[in-house]
N, C-alpha and C positions, 0 to 999 in steps of 0.2 A: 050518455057519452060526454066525457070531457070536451071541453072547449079548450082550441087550441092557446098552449100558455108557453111563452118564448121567457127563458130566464134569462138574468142578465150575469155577466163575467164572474162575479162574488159569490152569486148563489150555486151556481155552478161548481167554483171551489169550496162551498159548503158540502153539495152532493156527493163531490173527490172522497170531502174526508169523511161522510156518514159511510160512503160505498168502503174504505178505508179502513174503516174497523170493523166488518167484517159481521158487525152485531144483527143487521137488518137486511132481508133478501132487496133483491132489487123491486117487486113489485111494491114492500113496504117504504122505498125511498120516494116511489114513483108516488104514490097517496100523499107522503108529508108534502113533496114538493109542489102535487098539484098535476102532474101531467103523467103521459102514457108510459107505460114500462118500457115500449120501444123505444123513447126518449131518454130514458135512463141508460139503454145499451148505447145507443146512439153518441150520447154525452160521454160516455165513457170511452167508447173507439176512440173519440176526436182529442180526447185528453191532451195530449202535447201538443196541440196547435192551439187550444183552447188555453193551455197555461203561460204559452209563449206568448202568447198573444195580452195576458196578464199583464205580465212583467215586462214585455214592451211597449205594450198599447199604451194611446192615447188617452185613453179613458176607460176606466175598470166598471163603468157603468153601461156602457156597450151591449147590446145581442148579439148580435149577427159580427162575423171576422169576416172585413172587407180590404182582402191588401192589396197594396195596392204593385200594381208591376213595373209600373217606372217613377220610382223614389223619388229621383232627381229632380223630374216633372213636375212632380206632384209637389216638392218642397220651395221651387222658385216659385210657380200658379200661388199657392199660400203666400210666401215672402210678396209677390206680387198684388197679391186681393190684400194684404192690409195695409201694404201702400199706398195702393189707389183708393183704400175704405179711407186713410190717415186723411187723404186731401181732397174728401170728400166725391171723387170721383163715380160718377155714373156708371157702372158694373152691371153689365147684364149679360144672358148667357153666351148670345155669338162672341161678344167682345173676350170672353173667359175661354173660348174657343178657339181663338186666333191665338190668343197669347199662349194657351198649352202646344197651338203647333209650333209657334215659332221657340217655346222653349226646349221643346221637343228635337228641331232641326238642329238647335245649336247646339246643344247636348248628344247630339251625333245618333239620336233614335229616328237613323231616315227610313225606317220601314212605314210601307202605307198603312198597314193593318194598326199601326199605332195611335190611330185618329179612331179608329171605330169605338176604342172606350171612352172616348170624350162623349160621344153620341149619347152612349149608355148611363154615364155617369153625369151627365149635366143639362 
C-alpha cells in the first residue's frame, strides 16, 4: 500500500498536462506520480480551484488551498504582524487574537461566528 503523498501546486499542473494528452490512463499517472488513482480523479474534479489558486496564490509551492474568508482581515493581521515584527514587538497568539477581532469589528464583520476561525487558525 502506498504511503500517503500530498503533491504540491506545480506538480499537480504537471498531472493537468500528462492527464491532458490523453497518452496515459489515469492509473499510469497515478504510479509516475507516486499516489493512489483515486487521487488522480480527485485532482482532477478540483482542477479549477487548484489552478486558481496557482495563478493567485501566494505561493506555487503550497499543498493544501486554504482560503481564506475575510480578506480584509486577514490582509491588515499581515500589515499588522510585520509591524509589530519591524519594532521588534512581542507577538503572541492571544495578542494576534485581539487584533483580528478588533480588525474585524472595524471592517464591519460583527458576526460572532467570525471569531471561531481565529480559534482554528491560530
Amino acid at each position: 500500500m502506498l504511503k500517503q503523498k500530498v503533491l504540491t501546486l506545480p506538480e499537480k499542473q504537471k498531472l493537468f498536462h500528462e492527464f491532458d494528452a490523453h497518452v496515459m490512463k489515469r492509473k499510469q499517472i497515478a504510479t509516475i506520480f507516486g499516489i493512489l488513482e483515486a487521487a488522480v480523479s480527485g485532482i482532477v474534479n478540483e482542477r479549477k480551484s487548484i489552478e486558481d489558486a496557482t495563478t493567485k496564490g501566494p505561493s506555487s509551492k503550497r499543498q493544501k488551498l486554504c482560503l481564506c474568508t475575510y480578506e480584509h482581515v486577514e490582509a491588515a493581521l499581515s500589515k499588522w504582524f510585520h509591524q509589530a515584527h519591524a519594532l521588534n514587538m512581542p507577538v503572541c497568539s492571544p495578542l494576534t487574537k485581539k487584533q483580528a477581532v478588533k480588525f474585524a469589528l472595524k471592517l464591519h464583520y460583527n458576526n460572532s461566528k467570525a471569531t471561531k476561525w481565529l480559534v482554528r487558525t491560530l
